[in-house]
C-alpha positions as CSV (number, residue, x, y, z in Angstrom):
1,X,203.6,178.8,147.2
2,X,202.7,180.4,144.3
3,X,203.5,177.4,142.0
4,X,201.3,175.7,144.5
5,X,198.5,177.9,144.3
6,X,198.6,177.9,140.3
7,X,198.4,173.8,140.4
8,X,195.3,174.0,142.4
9,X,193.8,176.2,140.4
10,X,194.9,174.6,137.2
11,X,193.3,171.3,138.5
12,X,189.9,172.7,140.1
13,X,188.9,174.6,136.6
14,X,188.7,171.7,134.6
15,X,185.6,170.1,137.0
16,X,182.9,171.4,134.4
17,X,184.7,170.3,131.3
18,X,184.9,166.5,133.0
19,X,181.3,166.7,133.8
20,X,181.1,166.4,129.8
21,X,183.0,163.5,129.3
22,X,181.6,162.1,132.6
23,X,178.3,162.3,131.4
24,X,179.5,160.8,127.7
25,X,180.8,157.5,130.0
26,X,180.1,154.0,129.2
27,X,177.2,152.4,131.2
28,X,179.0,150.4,134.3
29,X,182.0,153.2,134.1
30,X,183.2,154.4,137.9
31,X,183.5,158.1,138.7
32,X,186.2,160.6,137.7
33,X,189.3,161.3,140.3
34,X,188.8,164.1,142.2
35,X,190.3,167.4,141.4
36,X,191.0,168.7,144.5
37,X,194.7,167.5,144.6
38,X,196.6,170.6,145.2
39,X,200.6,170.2,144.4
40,X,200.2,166.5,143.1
41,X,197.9,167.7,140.9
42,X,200.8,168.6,138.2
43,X,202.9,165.2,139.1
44,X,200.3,162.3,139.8
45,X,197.5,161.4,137.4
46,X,196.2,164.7,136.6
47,X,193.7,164.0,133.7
48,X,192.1,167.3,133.3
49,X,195.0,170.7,132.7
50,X,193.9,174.1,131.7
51,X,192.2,174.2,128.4
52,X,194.3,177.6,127.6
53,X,197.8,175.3,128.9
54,X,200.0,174.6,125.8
55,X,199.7,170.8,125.5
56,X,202.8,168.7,126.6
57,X,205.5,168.7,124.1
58,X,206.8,164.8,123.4
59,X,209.3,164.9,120.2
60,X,208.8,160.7,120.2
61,X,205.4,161.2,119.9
62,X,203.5,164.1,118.4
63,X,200.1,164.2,119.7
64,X,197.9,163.3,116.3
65,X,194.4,162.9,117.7
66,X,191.7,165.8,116.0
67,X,189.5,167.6,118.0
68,X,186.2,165.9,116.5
69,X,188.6,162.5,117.8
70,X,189.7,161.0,115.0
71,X,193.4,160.0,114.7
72,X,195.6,161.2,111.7
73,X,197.1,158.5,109.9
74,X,200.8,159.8,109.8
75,X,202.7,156.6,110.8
76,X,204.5,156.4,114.3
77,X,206.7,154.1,116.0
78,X,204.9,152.3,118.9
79,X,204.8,153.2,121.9
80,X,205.9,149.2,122.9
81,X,208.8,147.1,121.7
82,X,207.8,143.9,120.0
83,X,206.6,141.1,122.5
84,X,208.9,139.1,124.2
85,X,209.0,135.6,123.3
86,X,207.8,134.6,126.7
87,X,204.6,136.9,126.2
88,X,203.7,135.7,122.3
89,X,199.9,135.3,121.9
90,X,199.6,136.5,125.0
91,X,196.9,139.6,125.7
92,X,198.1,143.0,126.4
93,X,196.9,144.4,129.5
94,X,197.0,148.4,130.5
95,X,197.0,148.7,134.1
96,X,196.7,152.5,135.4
97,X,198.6,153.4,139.1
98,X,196.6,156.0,140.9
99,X,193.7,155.1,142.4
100,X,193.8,151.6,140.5
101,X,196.6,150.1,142.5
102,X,197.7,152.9,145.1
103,X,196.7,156.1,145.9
104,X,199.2,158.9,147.1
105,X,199.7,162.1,149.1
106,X,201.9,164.1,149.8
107,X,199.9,164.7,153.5
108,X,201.7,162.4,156.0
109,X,200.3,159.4,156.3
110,X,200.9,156.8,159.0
111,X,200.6,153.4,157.6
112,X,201.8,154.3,154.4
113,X,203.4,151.3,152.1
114,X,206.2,154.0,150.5
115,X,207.1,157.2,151.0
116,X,208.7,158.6,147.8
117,X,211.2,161.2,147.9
118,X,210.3,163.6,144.1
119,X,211.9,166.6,143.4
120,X,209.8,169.5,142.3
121,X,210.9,173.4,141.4
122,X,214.1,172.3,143.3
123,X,212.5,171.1,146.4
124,X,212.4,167.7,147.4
125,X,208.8,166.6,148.7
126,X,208.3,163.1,150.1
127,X,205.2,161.5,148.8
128,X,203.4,159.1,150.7
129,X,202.0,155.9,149.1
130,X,199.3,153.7,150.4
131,X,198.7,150.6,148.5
132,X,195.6,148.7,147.3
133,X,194.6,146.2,149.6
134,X,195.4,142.8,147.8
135,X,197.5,144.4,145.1
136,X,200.3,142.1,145.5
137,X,198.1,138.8,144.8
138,X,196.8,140.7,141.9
139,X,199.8,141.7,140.0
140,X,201.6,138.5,140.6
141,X,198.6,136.9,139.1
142,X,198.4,139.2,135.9
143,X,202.2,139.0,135.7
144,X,201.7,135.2,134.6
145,X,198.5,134.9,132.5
146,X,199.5,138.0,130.4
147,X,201.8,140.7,128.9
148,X,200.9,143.6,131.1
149,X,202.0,147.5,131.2
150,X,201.4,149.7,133.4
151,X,200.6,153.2,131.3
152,X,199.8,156.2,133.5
153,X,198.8,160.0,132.9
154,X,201.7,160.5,136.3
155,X,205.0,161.5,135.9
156,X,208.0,159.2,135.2
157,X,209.9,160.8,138.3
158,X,206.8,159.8,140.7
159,X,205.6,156.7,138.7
160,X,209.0,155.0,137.8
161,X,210.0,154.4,141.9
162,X,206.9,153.9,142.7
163,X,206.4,150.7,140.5
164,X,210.0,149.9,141.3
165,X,208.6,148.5,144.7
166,X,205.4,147.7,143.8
167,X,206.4,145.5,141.3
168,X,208.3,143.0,143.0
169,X,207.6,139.8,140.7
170,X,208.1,141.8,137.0
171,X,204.7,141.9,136.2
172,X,204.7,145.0,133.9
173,X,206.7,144.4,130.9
174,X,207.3,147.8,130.1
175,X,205.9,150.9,131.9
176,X,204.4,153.8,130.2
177,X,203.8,157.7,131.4
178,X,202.8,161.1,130.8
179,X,204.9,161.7,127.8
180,X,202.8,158.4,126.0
181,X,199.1,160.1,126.5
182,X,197.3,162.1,124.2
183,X,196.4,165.4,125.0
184,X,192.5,165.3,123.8
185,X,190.1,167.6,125.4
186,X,191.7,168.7,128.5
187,X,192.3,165.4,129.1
188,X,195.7,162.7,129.1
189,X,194.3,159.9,127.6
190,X,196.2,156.4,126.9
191,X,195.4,155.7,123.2
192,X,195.4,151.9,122.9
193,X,196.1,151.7,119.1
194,X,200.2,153.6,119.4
195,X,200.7,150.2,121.6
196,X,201.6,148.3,118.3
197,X,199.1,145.2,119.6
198,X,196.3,143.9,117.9
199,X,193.3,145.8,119.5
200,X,191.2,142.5,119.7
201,X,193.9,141.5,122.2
202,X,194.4,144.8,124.5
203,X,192.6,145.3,127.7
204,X,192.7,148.1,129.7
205,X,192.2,148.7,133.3
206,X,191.7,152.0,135.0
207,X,189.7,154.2,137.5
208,X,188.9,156.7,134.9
209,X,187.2,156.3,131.5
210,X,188.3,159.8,130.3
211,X,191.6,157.5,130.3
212,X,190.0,155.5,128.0
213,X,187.7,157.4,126.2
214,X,188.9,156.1,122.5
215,X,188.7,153.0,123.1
216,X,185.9,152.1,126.0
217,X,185.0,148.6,124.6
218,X,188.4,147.6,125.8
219,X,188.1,148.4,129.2
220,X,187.4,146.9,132.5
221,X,186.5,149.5,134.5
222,X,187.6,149.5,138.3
223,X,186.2,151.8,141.3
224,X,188.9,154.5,142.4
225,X,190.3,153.8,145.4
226,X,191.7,155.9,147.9
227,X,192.0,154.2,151.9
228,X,189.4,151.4,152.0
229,X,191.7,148.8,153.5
230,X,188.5,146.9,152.9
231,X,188.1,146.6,149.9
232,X,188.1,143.8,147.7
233,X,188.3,144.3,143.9
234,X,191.5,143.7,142.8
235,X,191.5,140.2,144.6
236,X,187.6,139.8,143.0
237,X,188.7,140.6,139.5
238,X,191.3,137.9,139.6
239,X,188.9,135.0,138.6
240,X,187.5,137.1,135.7
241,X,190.8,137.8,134.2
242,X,191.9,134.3,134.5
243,X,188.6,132.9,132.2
244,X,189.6,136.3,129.7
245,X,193.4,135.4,129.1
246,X,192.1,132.2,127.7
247,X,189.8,133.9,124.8
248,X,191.1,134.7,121.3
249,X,189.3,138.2,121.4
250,X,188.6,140.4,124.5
251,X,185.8,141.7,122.8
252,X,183.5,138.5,122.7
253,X,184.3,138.4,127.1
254,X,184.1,142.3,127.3
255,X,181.0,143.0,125.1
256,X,179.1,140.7,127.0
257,X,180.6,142.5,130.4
258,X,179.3,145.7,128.9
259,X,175.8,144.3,128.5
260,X,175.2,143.9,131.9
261,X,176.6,146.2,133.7
């Protein structure tokens, strides 16, 4: 219990410094997830730790990214292998897992889609996984009309099965986690420029814009879902996607998206 009790309060201290990159958020951007997660706080998409926490040590690589935001220039290998041939000229899509595609628990749930079996401080807990209603249509989609990866802020030992079965048509060409974030602010956030892609052809979609907050010209924001069986936006976002993977840069589809909103 006491870890417990030390994860929730790691995760509910950080509310006020969100607020602050909340309020710096790009007209049209959804809300922040919740910080009221308890255990999973530490092992799902936690995007806000204890400003006094050490960051997260990653050997591969070192977390380069200034306080006032701007990114030292020491060279690093990327975070993704050169495109398959299959995927050349193709745009790079980011796709985040919590509350973008699924949203999980570890409070039983009845009509969950998985339950996931992660070991924690030696004890096994079985997390319960509820997916996106039209998910499956979506990915499948995206899996054809681009080179996506999935990149979350969760840990590999949650994430990794997780994607295992929702994944069933090889959609994301590589998968990204924790250990690939930048620790910037209080925040894990998924630095498009360590993907080794040309920016003009990366796209990111997520929940959060603290996830994105380097590069929010790139992103197509999504609400964060939780239980709406419902809901609709995956399956609406399909069309939109389909007119962007023919462009030669997202930013002439996504600027205009921007304007709008």
């Amino acid at each position: 219990m006491d870890n417990q009790s030390s994860v929730i309060t790691q995760v509910s201290r950080d509310e006020e410094a969100n607020n602050a990159v909340r309020d710096k958020s790009p007209p049209g951007s959804t809300s922040k997830k919740p910080r009221n997660r308890g255990l999973f706080g530490s092992l799902f998409c936690c995007l806000c730790h204890d400003q006094a926490e050490s960051p997260p040590v990653n050997n591969n690589a070192p977390l380069l990214v200034e306080e006032n935001g701007t990114v030292s220039k020491v060279q690093m290998k990327p975070l993704l292998p050169q495109a398959k041939s299959k995927d050349a000229g193709k745009i790079c899509v980011v796709i985040d897992l919590d509350e973008t595609l699924v949203h999980s628990s570890f409070k039983p749930v009845s009509n969950a889609d998985f339950i996931i079996p992660v070991e924690i401080d030696g004890t096994v807990h079985q997390v319960y996984v509820l997916k996106r209603p039209h998910v499956d249509e979506f990915l499948k989609r995206m899996g054809e009309l681009f080179e996506c990866v999935l990149f979350t802020a969760s840990l590999a030992k949650y994430a990794d099965p997780v994607s295992d079965l929702l994944d069933k048509w090889g959609a994301f060409r590589c998968r990204l986690f924790r250990e690939s974030c930048v620790f910037h602010r209080g925040n894990y956030v998924k630095d498009l420029s360590r993907l080794g892609r040309d920016l003009n052809k990366v796209i990111i979609i997520d929940n959060s814009p603290a996830s994105y907050v380097f590069h929010p010209g790139n992103a197509v924001p999504v609400a964060s879902w939780f239980d709406d069986m419902s809901d609709t936006e995956l399956l609406d976002l399909i069309p939109f996607f389909e007119q962007l993977s023919k462009v030669d840069n997202v930013y002439t589809i996504l600027k205009q998206q921007n304007s709008t909103s």
